[in-house]
C-alpha positions as CSV (number, residue, x, y, z in Angstrom):
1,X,-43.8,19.2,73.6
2,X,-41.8,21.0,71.1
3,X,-43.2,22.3,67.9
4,X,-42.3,22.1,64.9
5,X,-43.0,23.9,61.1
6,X,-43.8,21.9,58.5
7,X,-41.4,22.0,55.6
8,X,-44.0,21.1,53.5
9,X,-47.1,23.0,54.0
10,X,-45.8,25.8,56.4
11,X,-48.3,24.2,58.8
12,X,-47.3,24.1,62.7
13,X,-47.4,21.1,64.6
14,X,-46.7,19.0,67.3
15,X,-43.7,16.7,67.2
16,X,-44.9,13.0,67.0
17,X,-43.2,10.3,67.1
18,X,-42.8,7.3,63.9
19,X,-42.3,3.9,64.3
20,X,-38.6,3.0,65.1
21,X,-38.8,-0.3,63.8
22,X,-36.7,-1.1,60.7
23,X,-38.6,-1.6,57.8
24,X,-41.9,0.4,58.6
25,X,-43.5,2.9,56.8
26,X,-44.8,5.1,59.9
27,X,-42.2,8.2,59.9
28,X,-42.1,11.7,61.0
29,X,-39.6,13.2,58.3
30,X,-37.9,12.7,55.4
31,X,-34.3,12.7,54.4
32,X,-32.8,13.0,50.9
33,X,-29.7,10.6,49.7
34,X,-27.1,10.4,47.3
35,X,-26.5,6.7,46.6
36,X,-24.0,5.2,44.8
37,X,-24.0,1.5,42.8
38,X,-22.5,-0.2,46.0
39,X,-25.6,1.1,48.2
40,X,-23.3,3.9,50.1
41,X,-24.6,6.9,50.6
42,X,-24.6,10.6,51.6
43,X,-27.3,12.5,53.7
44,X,-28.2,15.8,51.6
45,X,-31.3,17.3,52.7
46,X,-33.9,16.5,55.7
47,X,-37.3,17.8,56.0
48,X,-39.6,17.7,59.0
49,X,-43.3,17.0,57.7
50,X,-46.4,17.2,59.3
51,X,-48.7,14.4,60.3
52,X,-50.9,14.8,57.1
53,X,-48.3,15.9,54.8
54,X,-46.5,12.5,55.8
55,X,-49.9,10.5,55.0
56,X,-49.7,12.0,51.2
57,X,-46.3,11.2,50.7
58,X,-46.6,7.4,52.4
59,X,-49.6,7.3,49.9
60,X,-48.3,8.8,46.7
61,X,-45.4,6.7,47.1
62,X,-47.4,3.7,47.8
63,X,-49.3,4.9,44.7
64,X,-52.7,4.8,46.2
C-alpha cells in the first residue's frame, strides 16, 4: 500500500480505491475544472482527500 497525505486535513492515509463506475458518487479525490458554455474543459487543480474528508464533501454537496 502506498500512502498518501491528505490535502485536506494533513491527515495520512491509506490509498483506497472509489467506485469506477460512471456516474457514482464514491471517489477518492477531487479535481478542479475550468468549463466553458459548450461543456469543454481544462483540469486545474487535483487534491487527494482522505476517506472522511471525502464523506463531508459527498455530504455538503449533497446538502445533508
Amino acid at each position: 500500500m502506498r500512502a498518501k497525505k491528505c490535502d485536506r486535513c494533513g491527515k495520512l492515509y491509506e490509498h483506497y480505491d472509489g467506485n469506477k463506475k460512471k456516474g457514482t458518487k464514491d471517489a477518492n479525490g477531487l479535481l478542479l475544472i475550468d468549463r466553458d458554455l459548450d461543456k469543454k474543459y481544462w483540469s486545474r487543480s487535483d487534491y487527494d482527500l482522505c476517506p472522511e474528508c471525502m464523506v463531508q464533501l459527498i455530504d455538503f454537496i449533497s446538502n445533508k
